[in-house]
N, C-alpha and C positions, 0 to 999 in steps of 0.2 A: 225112337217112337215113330218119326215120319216113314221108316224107311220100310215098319212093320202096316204101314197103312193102307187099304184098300182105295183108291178116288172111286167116284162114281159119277163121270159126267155125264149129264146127259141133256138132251138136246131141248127137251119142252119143259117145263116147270110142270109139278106135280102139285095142284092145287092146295094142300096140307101140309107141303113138305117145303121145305127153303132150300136154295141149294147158295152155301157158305161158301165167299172166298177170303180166306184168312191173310192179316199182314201183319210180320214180324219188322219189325222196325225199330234199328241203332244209328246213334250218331259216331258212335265208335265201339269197335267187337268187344275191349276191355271193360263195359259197362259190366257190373254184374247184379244190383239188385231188378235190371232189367234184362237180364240173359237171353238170348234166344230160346234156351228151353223152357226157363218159366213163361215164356211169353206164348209158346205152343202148348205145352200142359193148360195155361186160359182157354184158347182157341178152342179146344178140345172138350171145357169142360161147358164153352157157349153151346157148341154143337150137339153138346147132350140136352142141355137145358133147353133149347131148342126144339128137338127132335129133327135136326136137320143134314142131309148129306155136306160134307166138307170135297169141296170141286177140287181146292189146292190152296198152298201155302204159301205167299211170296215170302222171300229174306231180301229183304232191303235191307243188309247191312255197312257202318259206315254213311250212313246217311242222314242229312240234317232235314231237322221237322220243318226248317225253312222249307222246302226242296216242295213241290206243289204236288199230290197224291197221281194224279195222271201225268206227273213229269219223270217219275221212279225210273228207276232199270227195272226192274220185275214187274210191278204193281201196274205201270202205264199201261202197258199193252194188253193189260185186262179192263181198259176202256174203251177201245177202238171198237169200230166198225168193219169188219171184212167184207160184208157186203149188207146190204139194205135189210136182210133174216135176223140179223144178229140184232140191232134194233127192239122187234118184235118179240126177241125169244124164239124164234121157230128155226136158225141155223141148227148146223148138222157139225157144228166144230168140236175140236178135242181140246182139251186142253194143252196139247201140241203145238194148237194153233191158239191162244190166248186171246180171248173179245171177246166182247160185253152181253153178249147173248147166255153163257152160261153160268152165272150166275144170279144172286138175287137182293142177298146182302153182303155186306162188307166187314169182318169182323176181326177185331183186335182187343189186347190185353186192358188198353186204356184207347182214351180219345185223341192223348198227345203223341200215341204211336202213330194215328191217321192226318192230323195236324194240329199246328200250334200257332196257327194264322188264322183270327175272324173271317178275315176277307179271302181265306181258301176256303174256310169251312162254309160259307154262302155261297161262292160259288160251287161247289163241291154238292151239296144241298140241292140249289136247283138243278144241279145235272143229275142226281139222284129223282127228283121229283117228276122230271120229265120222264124218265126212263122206268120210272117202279120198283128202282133200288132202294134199299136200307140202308142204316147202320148199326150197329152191337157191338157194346163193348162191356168189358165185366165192371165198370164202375157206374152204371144207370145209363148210359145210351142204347135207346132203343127207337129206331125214325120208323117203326112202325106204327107207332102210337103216340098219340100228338101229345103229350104228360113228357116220351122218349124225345121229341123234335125239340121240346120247350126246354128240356134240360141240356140236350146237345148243345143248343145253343146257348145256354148259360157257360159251360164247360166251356166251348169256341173261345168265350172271350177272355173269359179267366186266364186258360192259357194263354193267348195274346197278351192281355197284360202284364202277364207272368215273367215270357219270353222278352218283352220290351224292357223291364224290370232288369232282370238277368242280363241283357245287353249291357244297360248305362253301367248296372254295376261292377261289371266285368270290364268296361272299358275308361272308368275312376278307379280301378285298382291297378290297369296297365299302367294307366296314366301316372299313377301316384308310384308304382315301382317303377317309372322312367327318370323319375325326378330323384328317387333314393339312389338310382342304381344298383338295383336289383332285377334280377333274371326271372322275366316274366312266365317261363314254362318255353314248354314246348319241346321240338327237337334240338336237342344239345347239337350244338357244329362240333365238325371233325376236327381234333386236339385238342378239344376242350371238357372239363368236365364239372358240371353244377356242386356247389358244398353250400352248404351253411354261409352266410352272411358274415364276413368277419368283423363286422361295423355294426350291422344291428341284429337284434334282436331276435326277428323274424326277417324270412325271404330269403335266395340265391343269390351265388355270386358264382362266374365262371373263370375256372384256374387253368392252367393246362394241366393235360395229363401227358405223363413224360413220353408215354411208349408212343406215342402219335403224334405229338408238338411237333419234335423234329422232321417229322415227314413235312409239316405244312413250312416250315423254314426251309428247306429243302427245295420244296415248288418254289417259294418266293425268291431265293440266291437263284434257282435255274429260271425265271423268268425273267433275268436280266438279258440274256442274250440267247433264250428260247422260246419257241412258240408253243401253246399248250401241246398240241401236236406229241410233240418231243417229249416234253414233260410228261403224257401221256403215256408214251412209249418207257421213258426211263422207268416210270412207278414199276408197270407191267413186268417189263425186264427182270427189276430187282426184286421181286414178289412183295410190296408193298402192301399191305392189308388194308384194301378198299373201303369206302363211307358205311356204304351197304352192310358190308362183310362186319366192319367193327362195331355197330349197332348192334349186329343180330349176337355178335358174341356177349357184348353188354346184356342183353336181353338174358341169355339161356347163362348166365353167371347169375344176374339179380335171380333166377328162378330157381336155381341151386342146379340146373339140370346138367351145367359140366364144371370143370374148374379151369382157373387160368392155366394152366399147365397144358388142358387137354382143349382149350382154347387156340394156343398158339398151332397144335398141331391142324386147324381145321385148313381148307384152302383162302389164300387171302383173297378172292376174287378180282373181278375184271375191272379197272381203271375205264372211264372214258373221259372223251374231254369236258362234257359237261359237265360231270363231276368236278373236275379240277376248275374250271370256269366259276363255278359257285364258290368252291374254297378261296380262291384266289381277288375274290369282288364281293365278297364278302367283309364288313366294317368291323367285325365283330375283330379282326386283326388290332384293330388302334385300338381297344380297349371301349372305345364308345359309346354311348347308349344314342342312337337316332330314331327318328320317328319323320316320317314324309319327308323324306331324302336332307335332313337337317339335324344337326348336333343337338342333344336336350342338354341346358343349360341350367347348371344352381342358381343359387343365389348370388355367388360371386363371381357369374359369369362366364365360369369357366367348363366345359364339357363334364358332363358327371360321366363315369366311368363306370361299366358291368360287367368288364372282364378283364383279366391280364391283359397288357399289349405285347404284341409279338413286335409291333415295329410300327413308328412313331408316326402321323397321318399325311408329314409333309412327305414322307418316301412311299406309302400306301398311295397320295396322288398319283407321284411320279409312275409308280405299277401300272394304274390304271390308265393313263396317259399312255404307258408305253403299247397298252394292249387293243387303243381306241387306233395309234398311226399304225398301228401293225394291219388292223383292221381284222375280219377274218376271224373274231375270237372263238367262236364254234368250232375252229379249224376246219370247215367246208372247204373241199377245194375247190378253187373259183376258174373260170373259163380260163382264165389269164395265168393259173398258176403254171410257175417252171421246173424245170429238169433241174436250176440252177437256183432253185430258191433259198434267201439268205445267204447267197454265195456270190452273185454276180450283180456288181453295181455300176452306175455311170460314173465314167472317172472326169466329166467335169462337175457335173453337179452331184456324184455320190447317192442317186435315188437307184432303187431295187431295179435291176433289169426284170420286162415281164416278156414272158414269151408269146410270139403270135405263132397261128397255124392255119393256111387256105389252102385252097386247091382248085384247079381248074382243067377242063376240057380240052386238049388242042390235037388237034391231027388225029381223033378218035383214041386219045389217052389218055388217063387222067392224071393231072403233072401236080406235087403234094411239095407242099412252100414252107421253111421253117424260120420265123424271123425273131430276132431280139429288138424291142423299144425300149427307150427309158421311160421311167411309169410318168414323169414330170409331164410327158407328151399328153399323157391320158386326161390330165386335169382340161377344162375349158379354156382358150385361153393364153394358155401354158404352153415354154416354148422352152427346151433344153439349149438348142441353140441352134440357129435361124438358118441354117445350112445341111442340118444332121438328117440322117434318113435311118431307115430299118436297116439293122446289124442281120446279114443271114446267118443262120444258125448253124449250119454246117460248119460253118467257116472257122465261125466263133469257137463251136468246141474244138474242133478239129485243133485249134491255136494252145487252148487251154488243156487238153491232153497232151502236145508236144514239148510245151513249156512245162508241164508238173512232172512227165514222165521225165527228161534230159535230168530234171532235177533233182530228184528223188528215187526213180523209178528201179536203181539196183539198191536201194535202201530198204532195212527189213521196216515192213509195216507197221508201224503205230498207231491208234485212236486214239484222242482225249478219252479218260471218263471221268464225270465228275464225282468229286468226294465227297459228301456230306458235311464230314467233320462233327465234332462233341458237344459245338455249340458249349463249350461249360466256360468260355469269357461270358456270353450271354447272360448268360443263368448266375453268374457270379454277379451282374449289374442290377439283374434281377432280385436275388436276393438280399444285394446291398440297398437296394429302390425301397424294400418290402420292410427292410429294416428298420431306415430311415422313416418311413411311413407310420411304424408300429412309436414309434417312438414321438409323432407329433401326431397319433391319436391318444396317446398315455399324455400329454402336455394340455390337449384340449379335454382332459377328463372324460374320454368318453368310454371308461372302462371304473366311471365309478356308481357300479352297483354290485350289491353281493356276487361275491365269488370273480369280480370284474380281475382282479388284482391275479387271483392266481393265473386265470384266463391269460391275462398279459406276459405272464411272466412263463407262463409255459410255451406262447405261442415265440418269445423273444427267444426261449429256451432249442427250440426246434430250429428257428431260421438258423440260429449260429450256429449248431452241430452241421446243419449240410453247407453252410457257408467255408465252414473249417473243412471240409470232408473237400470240398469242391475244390480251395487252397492249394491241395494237393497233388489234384489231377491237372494234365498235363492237356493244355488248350492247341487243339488241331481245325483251326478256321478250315473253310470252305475251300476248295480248292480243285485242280484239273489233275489228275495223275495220266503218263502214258501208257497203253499197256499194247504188247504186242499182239498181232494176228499171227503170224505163223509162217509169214509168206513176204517178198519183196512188196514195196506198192506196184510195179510192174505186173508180178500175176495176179497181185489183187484186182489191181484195174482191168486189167483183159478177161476176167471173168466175172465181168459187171455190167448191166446195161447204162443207160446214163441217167436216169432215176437215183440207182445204187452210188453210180460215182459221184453224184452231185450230195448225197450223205455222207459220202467219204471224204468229201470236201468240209462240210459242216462237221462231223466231229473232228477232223485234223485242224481245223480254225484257218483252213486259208480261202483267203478273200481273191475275187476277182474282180478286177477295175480293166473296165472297156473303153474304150473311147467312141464316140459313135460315130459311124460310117458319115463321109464327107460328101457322099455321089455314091449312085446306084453302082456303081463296079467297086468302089474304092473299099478295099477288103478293112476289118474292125482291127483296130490295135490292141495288144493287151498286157496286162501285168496283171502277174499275181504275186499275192502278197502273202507269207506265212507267218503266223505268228511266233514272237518271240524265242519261247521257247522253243519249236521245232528246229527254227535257224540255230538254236544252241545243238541239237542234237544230230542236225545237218552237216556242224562244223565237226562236232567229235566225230562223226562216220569217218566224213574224210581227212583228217588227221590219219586215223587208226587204218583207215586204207592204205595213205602213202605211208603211213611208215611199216605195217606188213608187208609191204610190195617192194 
């Protein structure tokens, strides 16, 4: 209808005539006894009843009636002033340019489209009063006419204490589904998915959903000796079906508009790390129900529970712990980040080597400095050790490409990738946990009311078939596999810069331990270290060397 509309701004007020600026107003687009279109078919039918030109239409949608009528995205800047005319009415603006000059009144489907605050609607009021504005709305506002003023303002309050109503009791029913453990609404987290209450009666409970759980186990086994960074990368890599991505598929399934089939084929979208940041600091992991950064506690004390745990709180610490000394959890790269990160540490105290970088002027050239410190320097204070100076960086790698090439370097290339694995020991603990459970909520009777028994008996019925089913499959923990590049590490490396090589270093698992510089001349010592299994794969090379040879 809007799009078949004539406006008709115009710049002086027509003594007989109003000129209407309409607001459509959502606190969320899936309303529908208040649609966007019914709320324009009102507008529409004011402007008739009226006899008045309609200037334009704001959509404020998504918007809460909290939200103050001159603070809107659309709606605000139909208050302003562009210059001292606008005021008066006597500007020359379009609605192009949106201010308070062309129009007259303000009209909406109801008054809780315009607000649901007393103390907006007064002030809102007297800025109308000074200025020669109205308002209209199809349920008896009319501030043309003082009978229209007297009732606005009965409506104003009503709604205030409506909304204030609606608060407390929306926030004693949080409260009270915090204390059941039950899932208060909202966006379901990534590998989870809301059912029916299996304890009571009414309300949610969050279970995993299988196709996606194991992605979020996944992140948490590679955040043991990975930055999200990485974890980032790996998702992308392996086409991992992103947060975003598996909502919207959720979406266009509940709607009937594709099926799971023609689901999977859609693309799984782009990973970042915030994403992963959020899954991975997220409580909802230990099963827990919190509230202002604290566990909600029964009556016996002990944590109430509103979802599966994927993994128990005292290791969910440790996670977090590990992601606060990593630091960095955004993965921003910071001034100080290296060519060698996660790969090169001090070998007496074992802290992350960080790279410096200066340069200076001499003799009309500009001379470019590359050094290694230990991070321990960087703290206040803090002293590696009372003699040590900056490792130069040339030196350094120059040392750590001659030691990895001599030692590897005619060896065909391998990289770690990590394995996922089935997860089905898990789910087997899982299932025996849920067993055990069903079976001391049938002890505390709390499956006796009609139909409680069969209920029980079905749900007992279900766990053991997949318990038995799982019995059978064959449990493949987490794990590193090698796989080949195609190439010795020799040509791998020489066609690397040292960004590249220092990844090559992090998926091969070998560590580098420096010693740090004694004296400005005195060159950096180093060893590197390869992980177990490579050294096993190092020795069968050269076995099968010398005995070919």
């Amino acid at each position: 209808m809007r799009d078949s509309l004539t406006l008709q701004p115009r710049s002086k007020p027509d003594a007989d005539t109003l000129r209407l600026l309409g607001e459509i107003r959502l606190s969320r687009e899936t309303e529908t006894s208040t649609s966007p279109e019914r709320q324009e078919e009102t507008i529409h039918g004011i402007r008739q009843m009226v006899q008045g030109v309609l200037v334009h239409i704001c959509d404020d949608l998504d918007v809460s009636g909290r939200v103050y009528p001159q603070q809107r995205p659309k709606l605000g800047s139909w208050f302003r002033a562009l210059d001292p005319a606008c005021e008066t009415n006597e500007c020359s603006h379009t609605p192009a340019e949106p201010c308070m000059g062309q129009w007259d009144a303000l009209v909406a489907w109801k008054m809780d489209r315009i607000t649901r605050r007393a103390l907006h609607f007064h002030t809102l009021m007297e800025w109308m009063k000074k200025y020669g504005k109205a308002i209209i709305t199809s349920d008896g506002v009319n501030t043309t006419t003082k009978a229209g003023r007297q009732m606005a303002e009965m409506m104003a309050m009503v709604a205030s204490w409506e909304w204030e109503a609606i608060q407390e009791r929306n926030e004693g029913a949080a409260e009270k589904m915090r204390q059941l453990g039950r899932w208060k609404g909202g966006v379901v987290p990534y590998g989870y998915r809301a059912v029916p209450s299996p304890i009571h009666e009414e309300g949610w409970y969050l279970v995993f959903e299988d196709d996606t759980i194991r992605h979020v186990q996944t992140m948490v086994n590679l955040s043991e000796d990975h930055s999200m960074k990485d974890i980032t990368a790996y998702l992308n890599e392996n086409g991992i079906v992103c947060p975003s991505e598996w909502r919207k598929r959720n979406q266009l399934i509940a709607k009937g508009e594709i099926t799971p089939v023609e689901a999977e084929k859609r693309a799984p979208g782009r990973w970042n790390q915030s994403s992963v940041h959020v899954i991975l600091t997220n409580r909802v992991l230990t099963g827990e129900s919190w509230k202002d950064g604290k566990p909600v506690r029964g009556k016996d004390g002990l944590p109430v529970m509103r979802a599966q745990a994927l993994m128990v709180k005292a290791a969910f610490e440790v996670m977090q712990k590990r992601f606060k000394t990593r630091g960095n959890v955004e993965g921003v790269v910071t001034k100080n980040a290296t060519d060698l990160r996660d790969v090169a540490y001090c070998m007496n105290c074992l802290a992350p080597l960080y790279q410096s970088n200066s340069s200076r002027v001499w003799k009309g050239k500009t001379h470019h400095y590359n050094y290694f410190r230990c991070s321990t320097n960087n703290r206040p204070g803090a002293r590696c050790h009372e003699d040590a100076v900056n490792m130069n960086g040339h030196d350094l790698k120059a040392l750590v490409e001659k030691y990895f090439l001599n030692e590897v370097g005619s060896v065909e290339a391998q990289i770690r990738v990590f394995v996922p694995g089935n997860d089905v020991g898990a789910e087997r603990e899982r299932y025996e946990m849920n067993l055990k459970e069903l079976s001391e909520e049938w002890d505390m009777n709390l499956y006796d009311y009609e139909g409680g028994r069969q209920e029980y008996l079905g749900r007992k019925k279900r766990l053991m078939e997949r318990l038995k089913q799982l019995e059978t499959e064959e449990i493949v923990k987490p794990h590193y596999e090698w796989q080949p590049m195609g190439k010795t590490y020799g040509e791998a490396w020489a066609g690397m810069e040292w960004n590249e090589r220092g990844n090559l270093l992090r998926k091969c698992g070998v560590k580098v331990l420096a010693w740090p510089a004694l004296g400005p001349k005195a060159p950096p010592r180093v060893l590197l270290d390869f992980p177990d299994d490579m050294k096993e794969r190092l020795r069968e090379h050269v076995a099968v060397s010398s005995f070919t040879s």
